[in-house]
N, C-alpha and C positions, 0 to 999 in steps of 0.2 A: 447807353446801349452799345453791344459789341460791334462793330464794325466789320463788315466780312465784303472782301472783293472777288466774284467769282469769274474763274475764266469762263467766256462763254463761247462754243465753237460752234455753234448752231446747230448742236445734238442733239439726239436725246435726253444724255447723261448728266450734259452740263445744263441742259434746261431744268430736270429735277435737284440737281441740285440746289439751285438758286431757288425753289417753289420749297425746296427742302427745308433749308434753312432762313425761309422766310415765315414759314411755319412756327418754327421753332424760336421765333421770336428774335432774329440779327436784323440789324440793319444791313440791308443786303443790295448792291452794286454790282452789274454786270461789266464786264470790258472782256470785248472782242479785239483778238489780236488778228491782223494782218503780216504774216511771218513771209508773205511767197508773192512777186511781184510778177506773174506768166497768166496767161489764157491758157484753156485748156484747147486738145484741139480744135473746139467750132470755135475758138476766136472770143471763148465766154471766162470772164475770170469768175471764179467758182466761190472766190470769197467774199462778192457780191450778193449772191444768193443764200451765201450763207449768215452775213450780216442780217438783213432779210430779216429773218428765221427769226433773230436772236431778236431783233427789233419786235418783230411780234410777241416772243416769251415775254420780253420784260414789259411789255405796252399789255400783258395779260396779268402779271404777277404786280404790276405796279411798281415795280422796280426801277430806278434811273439807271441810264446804261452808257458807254462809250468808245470809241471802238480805239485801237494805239496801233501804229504802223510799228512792227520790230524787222521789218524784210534787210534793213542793214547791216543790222547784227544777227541777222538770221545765216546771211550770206556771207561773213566771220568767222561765226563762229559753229557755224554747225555744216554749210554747203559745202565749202571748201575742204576741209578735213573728209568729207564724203569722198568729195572726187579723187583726192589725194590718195585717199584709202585705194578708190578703184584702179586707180592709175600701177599700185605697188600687186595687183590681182588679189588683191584682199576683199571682204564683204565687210562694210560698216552696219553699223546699226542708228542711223543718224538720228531715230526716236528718243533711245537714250539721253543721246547729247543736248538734244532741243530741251527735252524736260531741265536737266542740269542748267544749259547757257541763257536757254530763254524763258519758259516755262516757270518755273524757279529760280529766274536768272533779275532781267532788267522788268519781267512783266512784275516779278517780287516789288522792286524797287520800286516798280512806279504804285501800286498799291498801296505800300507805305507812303507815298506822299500822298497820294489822297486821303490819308489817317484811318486805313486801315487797320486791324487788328491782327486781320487775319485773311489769308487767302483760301482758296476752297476751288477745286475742282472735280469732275467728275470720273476722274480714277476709281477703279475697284481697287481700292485696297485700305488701310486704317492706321493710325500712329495709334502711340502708345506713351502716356508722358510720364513718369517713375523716375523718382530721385536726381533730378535734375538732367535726366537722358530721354529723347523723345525714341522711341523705337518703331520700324515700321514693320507692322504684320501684314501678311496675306490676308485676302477679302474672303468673306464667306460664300463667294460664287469662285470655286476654283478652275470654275471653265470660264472666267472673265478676271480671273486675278493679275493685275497689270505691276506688282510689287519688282518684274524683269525689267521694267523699262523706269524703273525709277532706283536702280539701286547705285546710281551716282550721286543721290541729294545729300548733301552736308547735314551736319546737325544745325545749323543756321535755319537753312530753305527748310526742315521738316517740324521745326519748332514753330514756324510762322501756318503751319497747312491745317486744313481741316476735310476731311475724304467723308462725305456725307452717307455714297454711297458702300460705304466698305463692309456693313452689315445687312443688304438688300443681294437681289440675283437679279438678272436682266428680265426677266418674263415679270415681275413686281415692277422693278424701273417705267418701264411700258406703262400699266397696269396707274399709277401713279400721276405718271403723265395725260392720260386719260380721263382722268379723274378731274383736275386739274383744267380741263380744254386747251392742251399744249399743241401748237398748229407741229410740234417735234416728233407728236406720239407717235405715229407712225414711220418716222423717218427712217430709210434707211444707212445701217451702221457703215461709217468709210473703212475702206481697204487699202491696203498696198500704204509705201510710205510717203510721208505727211504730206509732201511738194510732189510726188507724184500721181497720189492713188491710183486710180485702175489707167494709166495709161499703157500703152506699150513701151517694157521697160526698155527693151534696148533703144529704140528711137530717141528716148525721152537725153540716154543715155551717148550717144551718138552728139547729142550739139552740144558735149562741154568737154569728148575725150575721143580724138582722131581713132576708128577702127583700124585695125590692123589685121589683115588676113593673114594663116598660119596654120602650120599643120595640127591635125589630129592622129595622136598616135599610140597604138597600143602600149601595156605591160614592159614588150620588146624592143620598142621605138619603131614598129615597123608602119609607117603612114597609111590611115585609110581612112581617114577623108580631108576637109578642111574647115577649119573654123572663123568665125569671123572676128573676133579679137579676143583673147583671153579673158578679159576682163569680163564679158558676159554671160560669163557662166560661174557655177556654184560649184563645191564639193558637194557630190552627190546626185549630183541633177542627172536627169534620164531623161528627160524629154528635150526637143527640141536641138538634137544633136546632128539630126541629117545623113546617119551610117547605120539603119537598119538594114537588116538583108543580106548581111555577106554571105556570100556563099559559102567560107570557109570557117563561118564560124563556128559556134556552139550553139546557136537559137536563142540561147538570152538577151537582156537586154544590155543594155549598153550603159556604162555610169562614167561620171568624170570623178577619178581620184586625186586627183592633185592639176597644177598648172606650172607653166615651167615660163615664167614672166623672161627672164634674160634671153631666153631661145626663142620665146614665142609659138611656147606648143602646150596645148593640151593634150594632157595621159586621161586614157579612160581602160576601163575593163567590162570584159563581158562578164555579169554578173558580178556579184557584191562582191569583189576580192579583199582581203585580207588589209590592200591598204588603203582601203576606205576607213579601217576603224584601226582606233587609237585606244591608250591605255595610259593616258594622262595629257596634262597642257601644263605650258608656263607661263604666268600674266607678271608683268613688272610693277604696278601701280593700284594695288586694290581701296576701293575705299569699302571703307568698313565702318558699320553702322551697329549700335552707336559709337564704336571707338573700338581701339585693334585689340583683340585678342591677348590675355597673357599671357597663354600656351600656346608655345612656336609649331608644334603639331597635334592637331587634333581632328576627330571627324565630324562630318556632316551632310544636309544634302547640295546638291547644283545643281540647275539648269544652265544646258547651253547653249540653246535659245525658247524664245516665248512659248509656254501651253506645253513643252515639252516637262513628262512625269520626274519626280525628286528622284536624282540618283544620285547613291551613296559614294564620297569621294573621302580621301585623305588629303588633308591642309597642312602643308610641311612650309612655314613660313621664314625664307633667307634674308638677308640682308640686304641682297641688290633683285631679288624675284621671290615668286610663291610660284611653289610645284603641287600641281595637283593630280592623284592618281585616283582612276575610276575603279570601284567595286569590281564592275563587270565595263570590259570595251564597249566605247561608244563608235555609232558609227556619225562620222560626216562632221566632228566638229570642226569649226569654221576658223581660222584668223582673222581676226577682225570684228567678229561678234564678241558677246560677251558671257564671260561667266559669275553667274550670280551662286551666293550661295547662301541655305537656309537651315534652318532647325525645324522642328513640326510646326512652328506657326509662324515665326519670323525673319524676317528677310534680314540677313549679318552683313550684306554686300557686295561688291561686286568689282570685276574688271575687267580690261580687252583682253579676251585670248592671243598671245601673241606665237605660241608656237605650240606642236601638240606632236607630242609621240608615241 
């Protein structure tokens, strides 16, 4: 019998999975990961409750289960590079990397020792296995298509996966779960990123990178107001800025265009100006799924970050970068996020934005 080891995060997603493919006739094994060693603010570690959960699915599905601490290599290989990133006034995406380092990383590895066949999570999204290449497409729920944050997997990690859910939409998932007396069905879905979710990000953000107050300042460089470290703010953001109301302004709203990390200032504009959007990026290291391209330029779509719609670029592929140019200007793309890029059904790959013009 095939052997399958599911991540279990005490979800929904991951709960049907494992009832999924326990159906479907695998020998099926839970393992809850422990990636985050913190309480949340009331003093509660949250991965407690969430084991919990997971202890119940499988004590309902009849599944053996077991939990693996990765908070070491968590803190390695995906925290650190976080903070790094925010330290340089960049935006990570540290979901990405977790999937790559841990996710499909050591939680791979240990599954195979327990003579796994195959691992399975609850990703929306679906492989594809053809001529000796496993290929990963987009899920059939394109308002839950998660193929963004997994476009770092090698052909190694996607030859070993199984995405149960890749052919289902969430209102079914649910629906499923229910069916089943999943103490998950109703749970609700987590937010924000993985080691944070919903807490208040600059606080969270605060105990691993000294603020540094500094000015805010227009187009002109003319100072009108003050911000409290660079680092906590986005390209694009409008809220939470503290400089409504000028008298001299123009009534609009107020956006951050850029950060000027060596100075210690943020630029904003009233209203969307001109250098908010861009008309291309440069990324140095794409991986490309299932393998690179023969043609050094060619088109396709990208996203530049998660649920955002396929937009048409050109892929001009060098030797030490890829230049990629947008159809039509986007606004707000990021450094430090990523760009993923696709065909109509299948995700080609992905990499850090590292500069955008």
């Amino acid at each position: 019998m095939t052997k399958v080891v599911v991540g279990m995060s005490g979800g929904v997603d991951s709960s049907v999975t494992a009832a999924l493919l326990k159906e479907q006739g695998y020998e099926v094994i839970g393992l809850f990961m422990h990636n985050w060693e913190e309480d949340d603010e009331n003093g509660v570690c949250t991965s407690v409750a969430d084991y919990e959960d997971v202890k119940r699915v499988c004590n309902k599905l009849g599944i053996p289960y077991f939990s693996v601490n990765f908070s070491e290599e968590y803190m390695d290989r995906v925290f650190k590079y976080f903070v790094q990133e925010y330290e340089k006034g960049r935006t990570p995406n540290p979901d990405v990397l977790c999937n790559r380092e841990i996710k499909f990383g050591p939680f791979l590895e240990y599954a195979l020792n327990l003579g796994a066949d195959f691992i399975a999570t609850g990703h929306y999204a679906k492989v594809k296995r053809e001529n000796g290449c496993t290929y990963l497409l987009k899920a059939k729920d394109t308002n839950k298509d998660q193929t963004y944050f997994l476009n770092q997997l090698s052909q190694e990690q996607l030859k070993k996966v199984i995405f149960p859910l890749g052919d289902l939409v969430k209102s079914d998932v649910r629906k499923i779960a229910e069916k089943y007396g999943l103490s998950t069905a109703e749970k609700k879905d987590s937010t924000g990123i993985c080691f944070i979710g919903e807490k208040r990000f600059r606080e969270f953000l605060k105990n691993y990178i000294p603020s540094k107050k500094g000015d805010i300042v227009d187009l002109n460089g003319k100072k009108i107001g003050e911000h409290d470290g660079v680092m906590y703010y986005t390209l694009g953001q409008r809220r939470g800025l503290n400089i409504g109301g000028k008298k001299d302004g123009n009534g609009k709203r107020w956006f951050v265009v850029d950060k000027d990390v060596k100075n210690n200032k943020l630029i904003v504009s009233q209203g969307e100006a001109s250098e908010l959007f861009s008309s291309g990026l440069v990324s140095y290291n794409i991986n490309w799924i299932p393998y690179k391209p023969e043609s050094q330029e060619f088109e396709c779509f990208a996203k530049f970050r998660y649920r955002q719609p396929d937009q048409k670029v050109k892929v001009s592929i060098q030797p030490d970068k890829v230049i990629v140019t947008f159809n039509d200007r986007q606004r707000a793309v990021t450094p430090g996020q990523y760009v993923v890029f696709y065909d109509e059904t299948k995700c080609l790959g992905g990499g850090v934005i590292e500069e955008v013009f």
